[in-house]
MIPALUM-622422 format. One record per residue (C-alpha): x, y, z; residue in one letter. Coordinates in pm, whole numbers, plus 50000, padded with zeros to 5 digits. Layout:
> X;Y;Z;a .
...
END
This chain:
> 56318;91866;72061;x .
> 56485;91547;72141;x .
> 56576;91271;71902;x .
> 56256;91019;72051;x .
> 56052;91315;72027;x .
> 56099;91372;71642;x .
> 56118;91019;71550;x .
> 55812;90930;71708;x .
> 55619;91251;71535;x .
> 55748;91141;71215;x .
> 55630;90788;71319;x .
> 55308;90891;71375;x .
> 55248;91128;71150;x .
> 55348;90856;70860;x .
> 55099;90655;71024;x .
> 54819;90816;70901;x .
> 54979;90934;70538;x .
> 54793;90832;70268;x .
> 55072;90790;70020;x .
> 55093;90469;69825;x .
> 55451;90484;69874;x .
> 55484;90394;70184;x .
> 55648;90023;70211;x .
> 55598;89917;70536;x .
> 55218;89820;70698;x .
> 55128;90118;70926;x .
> 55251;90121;71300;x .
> 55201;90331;71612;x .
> 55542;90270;71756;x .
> 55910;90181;71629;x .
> 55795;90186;71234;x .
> 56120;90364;71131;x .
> 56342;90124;71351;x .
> 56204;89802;71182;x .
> 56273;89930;70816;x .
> 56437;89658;70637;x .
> 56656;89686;70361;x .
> 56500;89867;70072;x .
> 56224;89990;70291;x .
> 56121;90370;70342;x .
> 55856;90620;70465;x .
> 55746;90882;70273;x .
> 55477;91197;70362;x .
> 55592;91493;70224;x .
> 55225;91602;70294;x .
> 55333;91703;70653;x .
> 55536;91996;70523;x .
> 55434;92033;70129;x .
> 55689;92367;70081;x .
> 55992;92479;70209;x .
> 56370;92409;70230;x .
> 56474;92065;70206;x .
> 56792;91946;70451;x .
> 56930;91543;70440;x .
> 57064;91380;70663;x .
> 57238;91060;70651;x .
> 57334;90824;70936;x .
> 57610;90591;70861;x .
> 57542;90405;71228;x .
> 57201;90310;71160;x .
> 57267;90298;70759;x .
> 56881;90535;70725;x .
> 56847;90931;70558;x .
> 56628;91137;70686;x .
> 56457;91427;70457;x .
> 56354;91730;70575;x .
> 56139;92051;70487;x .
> 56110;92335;70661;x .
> 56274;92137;70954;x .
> 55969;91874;70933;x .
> 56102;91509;70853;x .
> 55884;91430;70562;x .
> 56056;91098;70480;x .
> 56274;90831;70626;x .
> 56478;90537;70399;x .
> 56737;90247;70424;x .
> 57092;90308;70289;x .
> 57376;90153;70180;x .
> 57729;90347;70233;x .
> 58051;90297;70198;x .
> 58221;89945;70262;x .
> 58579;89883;70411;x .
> 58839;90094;70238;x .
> 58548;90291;70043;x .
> 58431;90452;70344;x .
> 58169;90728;70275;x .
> 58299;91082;70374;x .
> 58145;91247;70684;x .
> 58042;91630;70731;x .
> 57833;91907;70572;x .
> 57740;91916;70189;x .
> 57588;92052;69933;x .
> 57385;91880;69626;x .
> 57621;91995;69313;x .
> 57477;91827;69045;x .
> 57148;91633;68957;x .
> 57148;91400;68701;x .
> 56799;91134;68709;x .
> 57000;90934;68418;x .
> 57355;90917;68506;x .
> 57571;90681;68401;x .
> 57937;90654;68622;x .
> 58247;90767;68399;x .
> 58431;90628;68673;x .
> 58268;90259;68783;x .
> 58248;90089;68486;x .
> 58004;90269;68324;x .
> 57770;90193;68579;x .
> 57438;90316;68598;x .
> 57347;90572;68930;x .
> 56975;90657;68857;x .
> 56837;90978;69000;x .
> 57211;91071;69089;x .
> 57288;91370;69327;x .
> 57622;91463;69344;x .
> 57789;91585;69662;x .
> 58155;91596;69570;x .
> 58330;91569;69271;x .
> 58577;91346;69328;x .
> 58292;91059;69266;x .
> 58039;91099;69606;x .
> 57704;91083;69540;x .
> 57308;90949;69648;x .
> 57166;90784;69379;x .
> 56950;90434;69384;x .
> 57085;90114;69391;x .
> 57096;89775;69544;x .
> 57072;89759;69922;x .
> 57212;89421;70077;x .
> 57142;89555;70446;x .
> 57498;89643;70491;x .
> 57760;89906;70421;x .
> 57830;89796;70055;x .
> 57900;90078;69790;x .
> 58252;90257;69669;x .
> 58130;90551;69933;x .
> 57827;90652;69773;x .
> 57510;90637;69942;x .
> 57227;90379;69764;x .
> 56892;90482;69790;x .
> 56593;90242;69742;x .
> 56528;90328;69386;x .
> 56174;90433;69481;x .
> 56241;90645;69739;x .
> 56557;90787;69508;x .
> 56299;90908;69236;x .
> 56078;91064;69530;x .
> 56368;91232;69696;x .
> 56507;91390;69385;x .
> 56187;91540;69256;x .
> 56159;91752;69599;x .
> 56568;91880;69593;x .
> 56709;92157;69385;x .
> 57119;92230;69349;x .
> 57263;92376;69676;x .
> 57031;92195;69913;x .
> 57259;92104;70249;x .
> 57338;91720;70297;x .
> 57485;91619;70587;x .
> 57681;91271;70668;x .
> 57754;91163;71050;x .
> 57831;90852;71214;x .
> 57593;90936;71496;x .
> 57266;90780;71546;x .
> 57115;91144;71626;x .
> 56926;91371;71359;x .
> 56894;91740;71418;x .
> 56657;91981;71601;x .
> 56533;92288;71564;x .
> 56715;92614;71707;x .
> 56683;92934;71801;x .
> 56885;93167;71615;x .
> 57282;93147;71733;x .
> 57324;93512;71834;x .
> 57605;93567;71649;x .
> 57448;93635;71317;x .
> 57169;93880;71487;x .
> 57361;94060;71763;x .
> 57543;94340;71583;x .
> 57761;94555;71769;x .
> 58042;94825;71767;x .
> 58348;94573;71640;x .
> 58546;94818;71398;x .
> 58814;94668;71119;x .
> 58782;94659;70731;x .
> 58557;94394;70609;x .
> 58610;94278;70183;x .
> 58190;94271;70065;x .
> 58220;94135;69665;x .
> 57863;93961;69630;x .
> 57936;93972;69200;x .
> 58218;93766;69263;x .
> 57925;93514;69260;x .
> 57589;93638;69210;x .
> 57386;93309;69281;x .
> 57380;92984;69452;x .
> 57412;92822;69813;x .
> 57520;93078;70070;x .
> 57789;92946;70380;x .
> 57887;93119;70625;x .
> 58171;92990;70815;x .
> 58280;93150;71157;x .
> 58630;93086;71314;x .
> 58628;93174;71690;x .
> 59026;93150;71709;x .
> 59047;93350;71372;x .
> 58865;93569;71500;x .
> 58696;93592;71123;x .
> 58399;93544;70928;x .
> 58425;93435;70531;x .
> 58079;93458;70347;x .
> 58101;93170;70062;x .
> 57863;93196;69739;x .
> 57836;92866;69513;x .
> 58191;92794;69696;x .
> 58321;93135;69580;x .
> 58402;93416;69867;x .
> 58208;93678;69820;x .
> 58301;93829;70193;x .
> 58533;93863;70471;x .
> 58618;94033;70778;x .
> 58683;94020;71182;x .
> 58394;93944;71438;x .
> 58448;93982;71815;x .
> 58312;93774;72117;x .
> 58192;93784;72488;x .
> 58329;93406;72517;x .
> 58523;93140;72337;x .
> 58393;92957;72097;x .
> 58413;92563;72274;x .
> 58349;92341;71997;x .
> 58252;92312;71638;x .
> 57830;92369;71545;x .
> 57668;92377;71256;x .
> 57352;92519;71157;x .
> 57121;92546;70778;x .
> 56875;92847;70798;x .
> 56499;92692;70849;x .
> 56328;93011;70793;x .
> 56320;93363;70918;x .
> 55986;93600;71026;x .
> 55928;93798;71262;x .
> 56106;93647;71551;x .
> 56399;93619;71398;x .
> 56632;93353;71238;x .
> 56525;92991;71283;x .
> 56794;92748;71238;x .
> 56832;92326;71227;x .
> 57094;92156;71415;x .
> 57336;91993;71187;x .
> 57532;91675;71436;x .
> 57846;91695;71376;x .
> 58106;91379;71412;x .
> 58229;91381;71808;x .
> 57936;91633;71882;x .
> 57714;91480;72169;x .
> 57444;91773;72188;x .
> 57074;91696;72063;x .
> 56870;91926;72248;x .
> 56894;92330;72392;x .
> 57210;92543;72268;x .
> 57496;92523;72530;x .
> 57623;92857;72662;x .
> 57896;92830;72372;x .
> 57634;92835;72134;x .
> 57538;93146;72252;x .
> 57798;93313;72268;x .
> 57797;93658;72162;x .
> 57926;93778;71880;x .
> 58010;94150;71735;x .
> 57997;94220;71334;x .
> 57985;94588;71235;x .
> 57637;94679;71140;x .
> 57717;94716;70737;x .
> 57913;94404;70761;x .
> 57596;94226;70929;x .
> 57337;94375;70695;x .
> 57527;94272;70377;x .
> 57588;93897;70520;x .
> 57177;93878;70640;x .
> 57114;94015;70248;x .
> 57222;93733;70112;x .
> 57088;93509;70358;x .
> 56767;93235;70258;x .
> 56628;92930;70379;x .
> 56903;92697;70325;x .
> 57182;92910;70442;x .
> 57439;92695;70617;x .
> 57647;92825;70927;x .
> 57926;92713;71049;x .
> 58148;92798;71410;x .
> 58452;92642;71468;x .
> 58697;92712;71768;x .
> 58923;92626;71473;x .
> 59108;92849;71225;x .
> 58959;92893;70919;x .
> 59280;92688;70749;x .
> 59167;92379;70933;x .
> 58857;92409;71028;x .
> 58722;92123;71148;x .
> 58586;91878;71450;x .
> 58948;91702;71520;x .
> 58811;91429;71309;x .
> 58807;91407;70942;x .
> 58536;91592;70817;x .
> 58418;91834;70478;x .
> 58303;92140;70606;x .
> 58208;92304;70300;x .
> 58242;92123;69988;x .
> 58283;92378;69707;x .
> 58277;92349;69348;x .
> 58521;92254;69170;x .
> 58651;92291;68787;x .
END
């Protein structure tokens, strides 16, 4: 699905929502583009269960809310201003806190806070001026803050790009359901950390896979392919029936694909079959995967970037 395509069906399926919340009269064509500041869309009713993804656009200064890989809701932002600039890459919500009060600005107040790192990163509502303006946080309309934090839960992936692009849906990258007969020792420790956001990071010049748990490794061990590994994907697991694995698009900083997986994507990839089972029984909507043609001690895009932001003491 291209970008026009799913901005128009959000478009027009806001259009005809019902909810109250909405802030800007109903329109058949460029509604999300002429948001002003402080102005969002809201219809969660077009997808009322189901993982929720975010991401945030620092070019065009909007989030976009997903569930089950439907954009339910689109809002202005406010990031990070000149020397505060708001970190790009893939997160996870670590904290939730509707009343929280910054130990570290002045006591200042960061209403229906969600926390995505802890050195002091977070979406909570504020004021929007219409331009890049906070200490790297992202400011949410305080409306659509409140509205956004009743639908999340801990773990839920949040992702951060400069790009103008938001994700589509994919077909499951065939590395995660193509076992084969790669031998080698894999480490499988699933108590190390028995709940919490599952990532799954895959290093094509490592030739490795590492299974995190809450942050914690819970598994490790060698995968094989039938090609290189190009260029750094990521991926958070919409859903999986009977055809399979059904994964989201995450855009990456200085990735320019929005539409079918390239042959890189599809690369195949060989786990032993135990190895594969244990990783796909841990595996739930939400699941985020990550390949990387770089080693797992820099993995990366070339640009600055969190790949997996992990909890910390």
């Amino acid at each position: 699905m291209t970008t026009r395509r799913l901005t128009c069906r959000l478009a027009l399926a806001l259009t005809f929502a019902t909810t109250a919340s909405a802030q800007v009269p109903p329109s058949t064509d460029g509604q999300i583009e002429r948001l002003k500041p402080g102005e969002y869309l809201w219809a969660p009713e077009i997808a009322p269960a189901g993982p929720v993804t975010v991401i945030v656009s620092l070019a065009t200064q909007k989030a976009y809310a997903y569930r089950n890989g439907v954009p339910i809701g689109v809002s202005t932002v406010s990031t990070g201003s000149d020397g505060h600039a708001t970190p790009t890459g893939v997160f996870t919500v670590l904290q939730k806190d509707a009343d929280h009060v910054s130990n570290v600005y002045k006591d200042a107040a960061m209403p229906f806070m969600q926390r995505l790192t802890w050195g002091g990163i977070a979406m909570h509502a504020g004021n929007l001026p219409g331009y890049p303006a906070s200490h790297g946080c992202i400011r949410l309309p305080p409306a659509f803050a409140k509205l956004l934090f009743g639908i999340t839960r801990l773990g839920i992936t949040v992702v951060i790009t400069q790009d103008a692009r938001v994700p589509v849906v994919a077909v499951a990258p065939r590395i995660l359901t193509s076992a084969g007969s790669a031998g080698g020792d894999f480490a499988w420790n699933p108590a190390l950390s028995p709940t919490g956001p599952v990532s799954i990071v895959i290093s094509g010049r490592d030739r490795r896979v590492v299974v995190l748990r809450n942050g914690i490794e819970i598994g490790s061990g060698a995968i094989t392919f039938d090609a290189r590994i190009e260029r750094t994907s990521a991926f958070t697991l919409q859903s999986v029936d009977m055809g399979g694995e059904h994964w989201l698009r995450l855009p990456l900083p200085g990735d320019p694909r929005t539409g079918e997986l390239t042959a890189a994507d599809r690369a195949k990839g060989h786990l032993p079959e135990s190895f594969r089972t244990a990783i796909a029984s841990v595996m739930a909507p939400g699941t985020t995967l990550l390949v990387t043609r770089e080693t797992l001690a820099s993995a990366g895009t070339g640009t600055p970037v969190t790949i997996i932001e992990a909890v910390g003491q």
